[in-house]
C-alpha positions as CSV (number, residue, x, y, z in Angstrom):
1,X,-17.1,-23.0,-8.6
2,X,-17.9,-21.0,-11.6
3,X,-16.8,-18.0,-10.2
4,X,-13.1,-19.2,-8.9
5,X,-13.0,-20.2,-12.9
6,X,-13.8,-17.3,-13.5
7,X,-11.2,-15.7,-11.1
8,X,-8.8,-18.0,-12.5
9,X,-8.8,-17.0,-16.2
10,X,-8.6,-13.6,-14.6
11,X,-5.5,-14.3,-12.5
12,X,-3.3,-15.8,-15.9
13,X,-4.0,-12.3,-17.6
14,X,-3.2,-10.3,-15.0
15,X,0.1,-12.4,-14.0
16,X,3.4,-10.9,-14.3
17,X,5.2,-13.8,-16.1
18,X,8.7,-13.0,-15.4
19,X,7.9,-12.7,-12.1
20,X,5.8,-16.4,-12.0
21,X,9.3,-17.8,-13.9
22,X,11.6,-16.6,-10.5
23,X,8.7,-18.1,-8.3
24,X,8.8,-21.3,-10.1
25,X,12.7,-21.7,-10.2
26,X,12.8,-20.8,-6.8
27,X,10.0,-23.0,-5.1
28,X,11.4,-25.8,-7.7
29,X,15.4,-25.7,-5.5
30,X,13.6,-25.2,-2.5
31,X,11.3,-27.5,-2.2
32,X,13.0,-30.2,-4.3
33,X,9.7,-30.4,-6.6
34,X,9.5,-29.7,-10.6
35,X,8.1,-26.4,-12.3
36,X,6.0,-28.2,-14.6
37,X,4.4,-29.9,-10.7
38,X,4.3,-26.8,-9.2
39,X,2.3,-24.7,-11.6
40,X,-0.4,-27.5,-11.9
41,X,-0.5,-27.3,-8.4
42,X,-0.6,-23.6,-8.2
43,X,-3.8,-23.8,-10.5
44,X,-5.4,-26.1,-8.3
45,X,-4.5,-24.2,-5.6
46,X,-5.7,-21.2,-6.9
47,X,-9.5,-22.6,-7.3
48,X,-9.7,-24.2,-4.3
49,X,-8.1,-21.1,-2.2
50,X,-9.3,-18.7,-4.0
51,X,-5.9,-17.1,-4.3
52,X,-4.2,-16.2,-7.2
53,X,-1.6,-18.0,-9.1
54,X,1.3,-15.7,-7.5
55,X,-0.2,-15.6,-4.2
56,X,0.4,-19.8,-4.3
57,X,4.2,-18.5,-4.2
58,X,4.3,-15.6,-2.1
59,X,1.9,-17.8,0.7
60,X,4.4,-20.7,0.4
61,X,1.6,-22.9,-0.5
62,X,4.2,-25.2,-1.8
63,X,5.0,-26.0,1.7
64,X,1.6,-25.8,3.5
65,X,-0.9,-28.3,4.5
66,X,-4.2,-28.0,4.0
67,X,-5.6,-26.5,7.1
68,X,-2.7,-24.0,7.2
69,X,-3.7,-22.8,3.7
70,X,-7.5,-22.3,4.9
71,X,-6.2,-19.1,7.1
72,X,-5.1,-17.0,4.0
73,X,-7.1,-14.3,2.4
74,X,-6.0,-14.4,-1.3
75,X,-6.8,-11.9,-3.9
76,X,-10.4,-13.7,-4.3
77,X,-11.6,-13.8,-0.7
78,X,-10.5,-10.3,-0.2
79,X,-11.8,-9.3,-3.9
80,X,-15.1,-10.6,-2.3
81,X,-15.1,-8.9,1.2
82,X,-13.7,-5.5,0.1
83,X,-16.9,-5.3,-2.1
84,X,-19.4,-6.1,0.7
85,X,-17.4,-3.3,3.2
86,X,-16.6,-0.9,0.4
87,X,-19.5,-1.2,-2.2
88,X,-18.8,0.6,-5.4
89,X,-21.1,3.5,-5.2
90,X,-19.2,5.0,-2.5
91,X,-15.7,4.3,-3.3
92,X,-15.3,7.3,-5.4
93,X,-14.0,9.9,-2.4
94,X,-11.4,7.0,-2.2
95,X,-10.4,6.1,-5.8
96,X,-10.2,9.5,-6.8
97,X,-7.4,11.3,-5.3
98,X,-9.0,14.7,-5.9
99,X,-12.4,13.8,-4.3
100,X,-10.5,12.6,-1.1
101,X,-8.2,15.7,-1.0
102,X,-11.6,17.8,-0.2
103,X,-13.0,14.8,1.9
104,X,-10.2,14.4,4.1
105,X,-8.3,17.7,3.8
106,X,-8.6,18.2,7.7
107,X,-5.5,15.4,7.8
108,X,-3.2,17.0,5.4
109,X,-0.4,19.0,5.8
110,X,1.2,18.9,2.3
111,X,-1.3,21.0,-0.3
112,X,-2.4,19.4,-3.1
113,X,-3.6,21.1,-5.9
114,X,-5.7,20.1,-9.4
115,X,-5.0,21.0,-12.6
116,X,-8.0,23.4,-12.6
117,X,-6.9,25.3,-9.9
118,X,-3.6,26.0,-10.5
119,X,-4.7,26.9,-14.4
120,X,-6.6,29.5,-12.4
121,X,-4.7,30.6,-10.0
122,X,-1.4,32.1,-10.6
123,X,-1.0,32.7,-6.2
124,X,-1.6,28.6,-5.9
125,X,1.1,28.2,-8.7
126,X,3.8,29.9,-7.0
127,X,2.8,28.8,-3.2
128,X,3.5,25.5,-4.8
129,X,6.4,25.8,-6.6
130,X,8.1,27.8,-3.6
131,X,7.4,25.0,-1.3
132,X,10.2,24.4,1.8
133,X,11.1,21.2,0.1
134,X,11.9,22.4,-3.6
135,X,10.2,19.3,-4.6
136,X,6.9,18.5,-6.0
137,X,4.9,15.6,-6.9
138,X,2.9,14.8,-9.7
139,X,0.0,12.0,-9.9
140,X,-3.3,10.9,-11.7
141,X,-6.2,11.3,-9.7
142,X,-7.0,7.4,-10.1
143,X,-2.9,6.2,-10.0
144,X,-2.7,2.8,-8.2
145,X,0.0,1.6,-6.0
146,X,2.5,4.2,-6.7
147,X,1.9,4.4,-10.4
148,X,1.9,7.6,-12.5
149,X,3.9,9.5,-9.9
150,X,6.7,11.5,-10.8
151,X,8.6,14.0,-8.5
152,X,10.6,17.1,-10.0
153,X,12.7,20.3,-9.1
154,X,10.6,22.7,-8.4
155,X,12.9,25.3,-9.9
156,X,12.6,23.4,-13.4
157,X,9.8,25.4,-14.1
158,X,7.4,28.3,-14.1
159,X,3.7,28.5,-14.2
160,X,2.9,28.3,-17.3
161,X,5.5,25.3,-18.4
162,X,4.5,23.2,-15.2
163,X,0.9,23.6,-16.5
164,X,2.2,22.5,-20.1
165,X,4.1,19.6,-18.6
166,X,1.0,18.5,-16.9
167,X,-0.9,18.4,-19.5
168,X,1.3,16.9,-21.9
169,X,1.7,14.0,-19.8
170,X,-1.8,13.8,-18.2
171,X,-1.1,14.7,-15.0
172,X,-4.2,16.1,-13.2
173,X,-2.7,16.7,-9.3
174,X,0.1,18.3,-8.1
175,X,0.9,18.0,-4.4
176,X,4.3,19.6,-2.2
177,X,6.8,17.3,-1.7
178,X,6.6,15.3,1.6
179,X,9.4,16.1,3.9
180,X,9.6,12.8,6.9
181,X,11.0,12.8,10.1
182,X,14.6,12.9,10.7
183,X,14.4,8.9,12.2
184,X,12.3,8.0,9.1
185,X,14.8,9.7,6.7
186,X,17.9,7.7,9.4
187,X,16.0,4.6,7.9
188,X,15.5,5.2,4.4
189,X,16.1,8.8,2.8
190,X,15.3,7.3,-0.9
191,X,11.9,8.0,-0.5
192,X,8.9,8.9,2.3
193,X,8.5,5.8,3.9
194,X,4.6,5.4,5.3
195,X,2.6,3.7,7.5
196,X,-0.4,1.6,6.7
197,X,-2.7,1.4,9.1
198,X,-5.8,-0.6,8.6
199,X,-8.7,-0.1,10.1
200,X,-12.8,-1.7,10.0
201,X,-15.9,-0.2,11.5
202,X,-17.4,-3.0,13.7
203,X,-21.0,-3.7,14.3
204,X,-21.5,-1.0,16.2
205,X,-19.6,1.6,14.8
206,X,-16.4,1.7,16.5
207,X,-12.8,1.3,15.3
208,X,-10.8,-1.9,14.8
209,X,-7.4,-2.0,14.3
210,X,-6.7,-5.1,12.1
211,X,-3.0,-4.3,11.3
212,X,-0.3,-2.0,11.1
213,X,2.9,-1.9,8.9
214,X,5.8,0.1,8.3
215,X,6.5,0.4,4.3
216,X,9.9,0.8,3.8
217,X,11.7,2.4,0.5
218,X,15.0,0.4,-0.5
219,X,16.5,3.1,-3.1
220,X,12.9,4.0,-4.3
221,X,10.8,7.2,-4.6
222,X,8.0,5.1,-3.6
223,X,7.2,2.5,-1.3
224,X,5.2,-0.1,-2.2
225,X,6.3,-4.1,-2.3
226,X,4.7,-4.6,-5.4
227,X,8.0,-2.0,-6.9
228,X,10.3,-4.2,-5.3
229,X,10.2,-2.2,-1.3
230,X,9.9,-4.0,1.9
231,X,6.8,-3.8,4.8
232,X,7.6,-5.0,8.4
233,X,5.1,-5.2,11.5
234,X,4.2,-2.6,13.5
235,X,3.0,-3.4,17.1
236,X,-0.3,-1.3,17.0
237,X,0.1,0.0,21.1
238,X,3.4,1.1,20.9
239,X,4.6,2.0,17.3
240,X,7.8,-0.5,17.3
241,X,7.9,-2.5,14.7
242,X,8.6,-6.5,15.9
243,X,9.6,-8.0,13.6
244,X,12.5,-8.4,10.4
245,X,11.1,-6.5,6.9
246,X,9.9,-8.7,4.3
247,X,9.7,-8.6,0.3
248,X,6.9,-9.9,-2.0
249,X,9.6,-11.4,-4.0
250,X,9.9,-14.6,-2.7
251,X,13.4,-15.2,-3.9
252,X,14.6,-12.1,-1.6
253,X,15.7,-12.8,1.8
254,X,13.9,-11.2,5.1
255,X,15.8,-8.2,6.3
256,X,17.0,-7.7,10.0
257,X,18.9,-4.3,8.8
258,X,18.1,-1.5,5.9
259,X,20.4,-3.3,3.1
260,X,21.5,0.6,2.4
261,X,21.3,2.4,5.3
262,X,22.1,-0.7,7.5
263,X,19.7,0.5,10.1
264,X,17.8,-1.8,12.5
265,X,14.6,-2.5,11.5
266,X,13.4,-4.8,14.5
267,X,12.9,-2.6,17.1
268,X,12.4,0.6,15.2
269,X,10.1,3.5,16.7
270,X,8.0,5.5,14.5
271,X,7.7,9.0,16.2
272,X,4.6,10.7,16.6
273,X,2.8,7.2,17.0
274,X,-0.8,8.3,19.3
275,X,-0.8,11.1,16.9
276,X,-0.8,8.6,14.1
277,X,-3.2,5.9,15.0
278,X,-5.5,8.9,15.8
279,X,-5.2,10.4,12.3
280,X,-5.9,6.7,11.1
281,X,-9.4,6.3,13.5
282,X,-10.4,9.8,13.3
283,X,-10.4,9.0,9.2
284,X,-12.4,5.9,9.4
285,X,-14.7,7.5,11.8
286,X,-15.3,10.5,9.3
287,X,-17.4,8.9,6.7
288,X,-18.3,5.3,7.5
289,X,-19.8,4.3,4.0
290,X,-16.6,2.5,3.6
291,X,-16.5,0.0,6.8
292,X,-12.6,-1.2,5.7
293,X,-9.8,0.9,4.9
294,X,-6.0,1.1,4.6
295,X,-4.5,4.5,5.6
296,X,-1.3,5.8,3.7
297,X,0.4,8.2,6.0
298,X,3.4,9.8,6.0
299,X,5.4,11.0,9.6
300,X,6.8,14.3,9.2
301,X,8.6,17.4,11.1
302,X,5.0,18.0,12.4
303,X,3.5,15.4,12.9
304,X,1.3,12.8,10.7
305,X,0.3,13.2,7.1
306,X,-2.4,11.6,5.7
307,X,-1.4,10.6,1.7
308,X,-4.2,8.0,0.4
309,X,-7.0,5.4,1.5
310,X,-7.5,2.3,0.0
311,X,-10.9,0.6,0.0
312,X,-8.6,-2.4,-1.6
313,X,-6.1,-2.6,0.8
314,X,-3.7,-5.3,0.5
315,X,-3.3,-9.1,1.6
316,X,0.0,-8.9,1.2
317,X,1.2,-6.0,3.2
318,X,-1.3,-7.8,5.8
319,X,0.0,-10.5,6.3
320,X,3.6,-11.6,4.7
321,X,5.1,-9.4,7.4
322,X,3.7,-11.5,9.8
323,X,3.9,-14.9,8.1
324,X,0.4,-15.6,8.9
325,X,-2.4,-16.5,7.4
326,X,-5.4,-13.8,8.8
327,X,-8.5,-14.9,6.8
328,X,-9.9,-15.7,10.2
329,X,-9.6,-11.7,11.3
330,X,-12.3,-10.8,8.7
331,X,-14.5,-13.3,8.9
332,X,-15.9,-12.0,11.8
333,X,-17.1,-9.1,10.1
334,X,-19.2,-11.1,7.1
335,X,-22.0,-11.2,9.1
């Protein structure tokens, strides 16, 4: 009990408050109940659940019983699980986007390069800023969720003033733009839309699939839900996804069609799919310190493109696609 007290004094600094103030009006119409009724119950909730304060809203706790609310994996179950799979002393070759460059270069094809190298190399300066794309990317090593990434014209620099630029805004990586496959681009071209694949070592070593998701960019250079994009499920065998897109903004409405590019989501086939869900084991497989992973990758021309893992994948992207509570899935694993 002291802990989820804990967990809960961490959840009201961390929440967004705007956001809590659309959840609340928009649980209040719908389910015919008062903020003021609602926020005590999300506090309860959130001890007794283990989920945060947000997650009460984006579960739809409000309209759950009891043993329904038991399936979900909330922020403090999966705080809690990710720890025992991915212990701390060897999440660095994931947290650090440099580190897992080197680790996991074998399933890149964009180049990524530190600030180091290209202050030392004038021939890894110019491969980059003559990539096919004219585009580069520029990240922290320890960003999170699409944060501290900005993406510029190649041709707005040289060598020496991309270095400046870098360091005047603490950049430390510098990576070729991703160019995606023509169908990816038919449904989104405002950014590279990914797949996450998640996957778990089991208890003897082999690769679980425990979900797969299509993140989709709705006139966004990135695609996470958390800056506003929509994920929809992916059927793991095939590569169609099978079901409507969903937001993490409760007050948004589930999509059946891109709301820009109007293209059908249901139904939609990522290309290069065995190719992909190989990528995604073949990673897991490659150092197994860290037993539970979400895979970032990108489908391009070529083929898949590993971008990032994420020893703190997210509930979430899990399981609002689905509308299910998926608690159960890991559970099995615990022990």
């Amino acid at each position: 009990m002291i802990s989820r007290l804990i967990y809960l004094a961490y959840y009201f600094r961390q929440t967004d408050k705007k956001k809590l103030g659309v959840f609340l009006d928009h649980a209040s119409a719908s389910a015919k109940r008062s903020r003021t009724s609602l926020f005590i119950s999300a506090i309860v909730n959130s001890v007794i659940y283990n989920i945060s304060i947000l997650e009460y809203f984006q579960f739809r706790f409000f309209e759950k019983e009891r043993k329904e609310k038991l399936k979900w994996a909330g922020t403090g179950f999966m705080y809690e699980y990710q720890l025992k799979m991915n212990p701390k002393a060897k999440r660095d070759i994931l947290d650090d986007k440099r580190k897992f460059y080197k680790k996991y270069q074998r399933f890149f094809i964009h180049k990524v390069y530190e600030l180091s190298e290209l202050k030392n190399n004038s021939i890894a300066v110019q491969s980059l800023l003559s990539n096919k794309t004219g585009k580069i990317v520029l990240k922290l090593s320890d960003g999170k969720c699409g944060a501290q990434v900005v993406i510029k014209d190649a041709l707005a620099f040289n060598g020496e003033e991309l270095i400046s630029y870098m360091v005047s805004n603490g950049f430390d990586l510098a990576e070729e733009f991703i160019e995606q496959h023509s169908e990816m681009n038919r449904l989104s071209p405002s950014g590279v839309n990914t797949v996450r694949i998640i996957t778990q070592l089991n208890s003897t070593d082999e690769v679980d699939i425990l979900g797969c998701r299509l993140r989709i960019t709705v006139n966004s250079a990135v695609d996470n839900m958390a800056a506003g994009n929509m994920a929809a499920p992916v059927n793991p065998e095939t590569g169609v996804v099978t079901g409507d897109a969903v937001y993490s903004d409760i007050s948004r409405v589930d999509e059946s069609l891109h709301p820009v590019t109007k293209t059908e989501i249901k139904g939609f086939q990522i290309p290069f799919w065995k190719e992909t869900l190989e990528l995604a084991v073949n990673a897991q497989l490659l150092h197994k310190q860290n037993r539970s992973i979400g895979w970032d990758i990108a489908v391009t021309p070529e083929g898949p493109d590993l971008i990032e893992g994420n020893h703190d994948w997210c509930k979430l992207l899990w399981q609002l696609p689905v509308n299910q509570g998926m608690k159960f899935v890991l559970e099995k694993y615990i022990n």
